[in-house]
C-alpha positions as CSV (number, residue, x, y, z in Angstrom):
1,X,-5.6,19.4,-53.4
2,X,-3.7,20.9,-50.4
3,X,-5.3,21.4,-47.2
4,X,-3.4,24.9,-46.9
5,X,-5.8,27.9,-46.2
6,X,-6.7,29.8,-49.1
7,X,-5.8,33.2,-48.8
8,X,-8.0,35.8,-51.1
9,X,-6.9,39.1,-51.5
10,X,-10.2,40.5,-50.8
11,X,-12.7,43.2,-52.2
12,X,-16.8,42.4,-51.8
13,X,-17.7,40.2,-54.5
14,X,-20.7,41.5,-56.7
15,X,-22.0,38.0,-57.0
16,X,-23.3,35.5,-54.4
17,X,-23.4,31.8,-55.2
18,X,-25.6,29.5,-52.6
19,X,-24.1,25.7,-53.2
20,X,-26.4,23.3,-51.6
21,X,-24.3,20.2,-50.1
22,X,-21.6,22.1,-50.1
23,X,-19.9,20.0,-47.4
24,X,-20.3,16.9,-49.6
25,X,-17.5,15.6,-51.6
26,X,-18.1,17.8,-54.9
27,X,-19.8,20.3,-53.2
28,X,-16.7,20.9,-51.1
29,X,-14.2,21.2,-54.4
30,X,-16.7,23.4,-55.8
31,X,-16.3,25.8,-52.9
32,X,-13.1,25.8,-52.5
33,X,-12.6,26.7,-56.2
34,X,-15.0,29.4,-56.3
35,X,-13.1,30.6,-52.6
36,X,-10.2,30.7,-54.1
37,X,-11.4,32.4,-57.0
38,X,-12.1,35.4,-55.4
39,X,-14.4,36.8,-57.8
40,X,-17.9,35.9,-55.8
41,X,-18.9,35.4,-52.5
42,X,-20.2,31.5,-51.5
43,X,-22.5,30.7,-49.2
44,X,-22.3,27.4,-48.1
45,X,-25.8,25.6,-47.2
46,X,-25.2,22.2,-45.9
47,X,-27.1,19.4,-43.8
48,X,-24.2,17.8,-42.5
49,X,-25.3,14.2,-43.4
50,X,-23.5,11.4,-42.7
51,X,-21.3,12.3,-45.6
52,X,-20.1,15.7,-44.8
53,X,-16.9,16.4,-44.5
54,X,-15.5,19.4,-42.1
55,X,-11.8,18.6,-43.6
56,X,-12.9,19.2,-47.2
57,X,-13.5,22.3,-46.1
58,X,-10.8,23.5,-43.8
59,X,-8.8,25.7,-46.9
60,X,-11.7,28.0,-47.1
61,X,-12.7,28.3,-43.3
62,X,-12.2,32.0,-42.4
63,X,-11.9,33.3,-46.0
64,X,-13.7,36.6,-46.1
65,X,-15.8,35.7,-49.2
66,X,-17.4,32.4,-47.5
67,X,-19.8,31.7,-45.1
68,X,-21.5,28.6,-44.0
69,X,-25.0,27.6,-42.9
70,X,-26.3,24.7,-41.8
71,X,-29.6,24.0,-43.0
72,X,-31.6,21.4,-44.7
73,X,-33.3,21.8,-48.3
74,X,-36.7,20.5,-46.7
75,X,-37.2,23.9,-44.7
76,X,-38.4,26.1,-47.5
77,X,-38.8,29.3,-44.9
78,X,-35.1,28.6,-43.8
79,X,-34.1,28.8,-47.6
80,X,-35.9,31.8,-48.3
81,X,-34.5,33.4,-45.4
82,X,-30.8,33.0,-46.4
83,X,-31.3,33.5,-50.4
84,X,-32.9,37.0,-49.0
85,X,-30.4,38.1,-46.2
86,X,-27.1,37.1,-48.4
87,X,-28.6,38.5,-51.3
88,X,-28.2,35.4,-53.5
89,X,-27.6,35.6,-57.5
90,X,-27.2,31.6,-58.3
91,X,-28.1,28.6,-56.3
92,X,-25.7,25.9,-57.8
93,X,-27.8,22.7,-56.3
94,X,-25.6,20.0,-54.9
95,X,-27.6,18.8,-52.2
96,X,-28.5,14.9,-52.2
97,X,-28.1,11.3,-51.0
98,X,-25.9,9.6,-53.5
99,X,-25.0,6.3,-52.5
100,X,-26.9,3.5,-54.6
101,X,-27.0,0.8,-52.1
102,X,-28.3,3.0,-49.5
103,X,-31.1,3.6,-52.0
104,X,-32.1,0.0,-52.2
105,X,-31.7,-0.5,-49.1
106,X,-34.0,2.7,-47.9
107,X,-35.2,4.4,-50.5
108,X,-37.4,6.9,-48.1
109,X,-34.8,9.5,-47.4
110,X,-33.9,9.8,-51.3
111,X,-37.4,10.4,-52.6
112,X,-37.8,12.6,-49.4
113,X,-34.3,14.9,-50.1
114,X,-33.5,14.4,-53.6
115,X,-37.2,14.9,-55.1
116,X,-39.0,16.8,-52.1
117,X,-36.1,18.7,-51.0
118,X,-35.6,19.9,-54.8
119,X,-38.8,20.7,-55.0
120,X,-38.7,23.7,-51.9
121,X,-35.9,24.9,-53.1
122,X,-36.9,25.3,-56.3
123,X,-40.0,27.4,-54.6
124,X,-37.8,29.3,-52.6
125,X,-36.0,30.0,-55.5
126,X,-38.6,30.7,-57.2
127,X,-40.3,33.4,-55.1
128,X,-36.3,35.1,-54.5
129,X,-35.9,35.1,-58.4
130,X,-39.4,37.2,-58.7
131,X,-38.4,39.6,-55.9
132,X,-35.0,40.6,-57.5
133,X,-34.6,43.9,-59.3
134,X,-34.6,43.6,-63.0
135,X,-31.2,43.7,-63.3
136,X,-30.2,41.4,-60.9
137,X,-33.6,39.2,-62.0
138,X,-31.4,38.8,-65.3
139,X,-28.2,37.2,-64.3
140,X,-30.3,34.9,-61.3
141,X,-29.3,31.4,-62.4
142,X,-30.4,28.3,-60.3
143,X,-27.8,25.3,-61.8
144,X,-29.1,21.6,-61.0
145,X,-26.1,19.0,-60.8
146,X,-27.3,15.8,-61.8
147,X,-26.0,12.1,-62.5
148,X,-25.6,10.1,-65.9
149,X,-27.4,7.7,-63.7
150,X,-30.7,9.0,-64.5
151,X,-30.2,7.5,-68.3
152,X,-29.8,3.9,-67.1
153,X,-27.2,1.7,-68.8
154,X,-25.7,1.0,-71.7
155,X,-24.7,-2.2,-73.8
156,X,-20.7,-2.9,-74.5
157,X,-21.1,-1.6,-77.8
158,X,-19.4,1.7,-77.4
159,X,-22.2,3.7,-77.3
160,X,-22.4,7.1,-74.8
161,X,-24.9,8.8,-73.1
162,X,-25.4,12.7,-74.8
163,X,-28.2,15.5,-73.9
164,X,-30.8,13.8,-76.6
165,X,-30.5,10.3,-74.2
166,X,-34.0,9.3,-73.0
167,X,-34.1,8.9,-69.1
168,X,-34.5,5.2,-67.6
169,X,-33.1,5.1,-64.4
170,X,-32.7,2.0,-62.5
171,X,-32.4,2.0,-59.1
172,X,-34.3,4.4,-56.5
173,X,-31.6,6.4,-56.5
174,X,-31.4,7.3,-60.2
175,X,-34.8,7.5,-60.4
176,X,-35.1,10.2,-57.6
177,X,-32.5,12.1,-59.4
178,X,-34.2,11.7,-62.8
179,X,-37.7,13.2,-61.0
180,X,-35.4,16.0,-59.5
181,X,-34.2,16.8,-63.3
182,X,-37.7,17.2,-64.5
183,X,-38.8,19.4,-61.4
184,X,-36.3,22.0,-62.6
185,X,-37.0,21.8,-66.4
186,X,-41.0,22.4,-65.3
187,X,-39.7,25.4,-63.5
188,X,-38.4,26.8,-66.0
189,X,-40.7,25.6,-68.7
190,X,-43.8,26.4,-66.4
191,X,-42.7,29.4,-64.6
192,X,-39.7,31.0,-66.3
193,X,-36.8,30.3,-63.8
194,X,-33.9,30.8,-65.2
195,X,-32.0,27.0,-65.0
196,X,-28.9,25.5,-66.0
197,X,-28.7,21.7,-65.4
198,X,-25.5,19.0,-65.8
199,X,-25.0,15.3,-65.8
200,X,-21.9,14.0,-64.6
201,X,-20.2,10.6,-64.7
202,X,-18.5,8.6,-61.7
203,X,-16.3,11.4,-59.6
204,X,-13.0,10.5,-57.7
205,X,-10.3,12.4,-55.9
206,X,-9.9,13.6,-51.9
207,X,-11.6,13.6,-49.1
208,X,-14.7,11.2,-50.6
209,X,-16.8,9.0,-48.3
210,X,-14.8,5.4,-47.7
211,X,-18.4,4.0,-48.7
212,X,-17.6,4.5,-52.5
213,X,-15.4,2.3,-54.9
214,X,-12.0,4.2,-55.1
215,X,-11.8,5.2,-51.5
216,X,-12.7,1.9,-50.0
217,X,-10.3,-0.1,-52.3
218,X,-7.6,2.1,-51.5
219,X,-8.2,2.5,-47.8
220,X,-8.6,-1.7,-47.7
221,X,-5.6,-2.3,-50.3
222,X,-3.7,-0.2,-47.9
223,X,-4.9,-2.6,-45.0
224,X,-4.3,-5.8,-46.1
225,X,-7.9,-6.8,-46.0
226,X,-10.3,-7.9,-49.1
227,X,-11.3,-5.9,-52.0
228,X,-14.8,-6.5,-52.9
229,X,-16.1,-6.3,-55.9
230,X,-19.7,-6.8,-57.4
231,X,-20.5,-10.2,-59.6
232,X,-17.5,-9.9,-62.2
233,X,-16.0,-6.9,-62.0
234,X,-17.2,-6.1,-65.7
235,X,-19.3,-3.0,-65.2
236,X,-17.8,-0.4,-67.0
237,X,-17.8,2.8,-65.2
238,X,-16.6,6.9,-66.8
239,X,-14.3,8.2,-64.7
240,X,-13.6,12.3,-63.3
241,X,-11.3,14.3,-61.0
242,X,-13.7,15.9,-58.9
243,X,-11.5,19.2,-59.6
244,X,-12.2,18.7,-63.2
245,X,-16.1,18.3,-62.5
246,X,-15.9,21.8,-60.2
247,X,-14.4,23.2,-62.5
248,X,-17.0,22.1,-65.6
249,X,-19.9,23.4,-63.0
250,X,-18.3,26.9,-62.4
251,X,-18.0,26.8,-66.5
252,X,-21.8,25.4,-67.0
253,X,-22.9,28.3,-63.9
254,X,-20.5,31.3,-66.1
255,X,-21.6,30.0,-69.5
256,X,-24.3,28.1,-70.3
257,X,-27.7,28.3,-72.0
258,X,-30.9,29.3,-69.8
259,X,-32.8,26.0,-70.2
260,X,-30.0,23.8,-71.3
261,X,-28.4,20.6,-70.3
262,X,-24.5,19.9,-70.4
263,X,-23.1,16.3,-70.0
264,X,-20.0,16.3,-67.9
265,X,-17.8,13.4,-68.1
266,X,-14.1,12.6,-68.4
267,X,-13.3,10.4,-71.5
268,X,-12.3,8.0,-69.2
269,X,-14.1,3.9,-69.5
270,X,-13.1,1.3,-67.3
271,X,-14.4,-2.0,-65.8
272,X,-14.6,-1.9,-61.7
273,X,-11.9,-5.1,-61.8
274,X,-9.6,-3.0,-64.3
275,X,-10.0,0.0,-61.9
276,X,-9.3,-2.1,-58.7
277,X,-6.3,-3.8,-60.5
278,X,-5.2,-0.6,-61.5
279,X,-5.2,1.1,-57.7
280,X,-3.5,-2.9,-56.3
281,X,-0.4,-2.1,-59.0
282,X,-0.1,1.4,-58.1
283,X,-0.2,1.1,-54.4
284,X,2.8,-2.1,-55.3
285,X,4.7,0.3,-56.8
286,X,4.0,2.9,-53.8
287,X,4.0,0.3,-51.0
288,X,5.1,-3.2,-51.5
289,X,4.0,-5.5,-48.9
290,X,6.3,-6.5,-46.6
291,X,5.5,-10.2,-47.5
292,X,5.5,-9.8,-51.6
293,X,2.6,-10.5,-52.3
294,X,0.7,-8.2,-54.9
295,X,-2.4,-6.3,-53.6
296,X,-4.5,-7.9,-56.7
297,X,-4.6,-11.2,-54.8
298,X,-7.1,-9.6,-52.0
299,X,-9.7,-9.0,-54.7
300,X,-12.6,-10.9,-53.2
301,X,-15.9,-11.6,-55.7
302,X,-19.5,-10.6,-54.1
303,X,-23.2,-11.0,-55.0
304,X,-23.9,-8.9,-57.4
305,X,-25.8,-5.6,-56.7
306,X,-29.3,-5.7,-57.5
307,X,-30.3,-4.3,-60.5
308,X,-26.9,-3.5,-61.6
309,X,-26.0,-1.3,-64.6
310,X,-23.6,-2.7,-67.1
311,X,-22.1,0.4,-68.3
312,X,-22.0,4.2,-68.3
313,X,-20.4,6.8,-70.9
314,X,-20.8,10.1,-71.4
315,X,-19.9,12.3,-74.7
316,X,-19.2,15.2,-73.2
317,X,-18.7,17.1,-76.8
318,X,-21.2,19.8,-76.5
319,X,-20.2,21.5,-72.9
320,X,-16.3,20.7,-74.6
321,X,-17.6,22.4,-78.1
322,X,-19.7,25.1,-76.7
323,X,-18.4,26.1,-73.5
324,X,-14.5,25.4,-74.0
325,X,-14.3,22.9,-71.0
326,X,-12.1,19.8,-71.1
327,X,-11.0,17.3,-68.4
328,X,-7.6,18.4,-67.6
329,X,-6.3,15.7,-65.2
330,X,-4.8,12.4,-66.4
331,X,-6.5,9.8,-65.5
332,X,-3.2,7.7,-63.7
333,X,-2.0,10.7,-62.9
334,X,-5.1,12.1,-60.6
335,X,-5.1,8.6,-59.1
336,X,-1.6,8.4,-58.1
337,X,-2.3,11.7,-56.0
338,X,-6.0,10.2,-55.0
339,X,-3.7,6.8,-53.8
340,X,-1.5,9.8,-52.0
341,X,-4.0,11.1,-50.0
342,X,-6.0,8.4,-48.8
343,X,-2.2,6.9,-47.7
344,X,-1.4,10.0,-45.9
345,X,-4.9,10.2,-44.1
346,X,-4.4,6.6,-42.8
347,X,-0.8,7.7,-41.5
348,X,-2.6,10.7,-39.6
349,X,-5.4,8.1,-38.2
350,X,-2.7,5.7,-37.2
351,X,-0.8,8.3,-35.2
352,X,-3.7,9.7,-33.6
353,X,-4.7,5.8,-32.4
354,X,-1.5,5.7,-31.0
355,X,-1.2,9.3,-29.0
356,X,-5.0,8.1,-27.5
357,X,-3.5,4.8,-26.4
């Protein structure tokens, strides 16, 4: 999770990866692990949204085997363009509003990027794939990364989501992602593109955007200020490292089945209030407060969000069986170091506020 340039002993990679949202939060590990890699070359096609991050990126700024391009999905010419001139071989597909409440709130620019914008690429793709030489036709993957979202919500009963779990999204969000999903099984289905697709659980680790839970409790924990959390605090949520979920998609890209679906999750259940007490009693031991008091006391109770899920799980025994992937970060481990780097960040905003005043 260092910030340190990667440095790639270089030779020209045989194989070019386009990774749409690749300035997002798990598009961002995903290049940096395929940078560092060494093995292909990564193009980098990114919006820069609201939720971009140009720090996420800074390791693999000037690597010889990346490049980035900003560009936006919607602009089908634009993508053609670039899959043709970098001579693309896989299109892993990253690119797409995320954040629930923003989908209730507006759901326009969700059906518009994560269901139209999926749908040019996939013809871009499309017409690129057909182009290739045979050879190169043959090893052509396009790999959708998805959301356990899409499936709805499960009762406490300890039941998980797997690849036979019928879709029933919930909010306009998981339903745009669920349309997106059955776009790129058509495609294939319909037309023969070669797809991979993946459903991950609830990702955590550096530089994500403040607006999600882990960030924001840590960055307000760290403050002093309140610690919302929806109704009770009893959804139950599956938690993985963001380096773990890069490193399940590079595996999924590598490894899987033309066609196929691979849940991705981390074997790790836990109510939001759990989760936030967790992060308070963690930061204690990092930080005490200078008055005593324990962090759990600025957990504040809100409205509830609307149509809330109870519970997500995943059983993420076939891409573990099959492919050989398995989480690898412990759980209080990975947030310690998540805890570690939000604390660090606020230190550098703080000294930046004070050189400006």
């Amino acid at each position: 999770m260092s910030n340190t340039p990667i440095k790639v002993i270089y030779s020209p990679p045989e194989r070019t990866i386009l990774v749409t949202g690749g300035a997002g939060f798990i598009g961002s590990a995903v290049c940096r692990l395929l940078v560092r890699d060494g093995s292909v070359r990564v193009v980098n096609f990114d919006k820069l949204t609201y939720a971009a991050s140009a720090a996420a990126l800074t390791a693999v700024e000037g690597a010889a085997n990346y490049r980035f391009v900003q560009g936006d999905i919607l602009d089908r010419e634009f993508v053609s363009q670039i899959l043709r001139e970098e001579r693309v071989d896989a299109i892993m597909h990253l690119a797409a509003e995320s954040h629930v409440d923003r989908s209730i709130a507006g759901p326009a620019v969700f059906i518009e990027t994560n269901i139209t914008g999926t749908f040019h690429l996939l013809e871009a793709a499309l017409d690129h794939w057909r182009g290739l030489l045979p050879d190169r036709r043959d090893r052509f993957r396009f790999h959708h990364i998805s959301t356990d979202e899409v499936f709805g919500d499960l009762a406490f009963d300890g039941s998980r989501f797997d690849e036979q779990t019928r879709y029933l999204p919930s909010s306009p969000y998981s339903a745009s992602k669920a349309a997106s999903d059955h776009l790129v099984r058509a495609w294939h289905h319909t037309y023969g593109l070669p797809v991979v697709l993946s459903n991950c659980s609830n990702n955590y680790g550096p530089y994500q955007n403040p607006e999600k839970l882990i960030p924001l409790t840590v960055r307000n924990a760290l403050a002093g200020v309140p610690l919302p959390i929806y109704g009770t605090g009893a959804n139950v949520r599956d938690w993985l490292h963001v380096d773990d979920h890069a490193a399940a998609l590079r595996t999924v890209l590598d490894r899987g089945g033309v066609g196929e679906s691979y849940l991705i999750g981390g074997r790790e259940e836990h109510s939001n209030i759990a989760l936030v007490a967790m992060i308070c009693d963690l930061i204690d031991l990092i930080e005490p407060r200078a008055d005593g008091r324990r962090r759990r006391s600025l957990i504040t109770f809100v409205a509830d969000r609307v149509g809330h899920d109870r519970r997500y799980a995943i059983d993420p025994s076939r891409i573990e069986n099959e492919l050989g992937w398995r989480a690898g970060v412990n759980f209080r481990e990975g947030l310690i170091e998540t805890i570690d780097w939000y604390r660090n960040q606020a230190q550098d905003e703080l000294c930046a506020r004070s050189q400006r005043a």
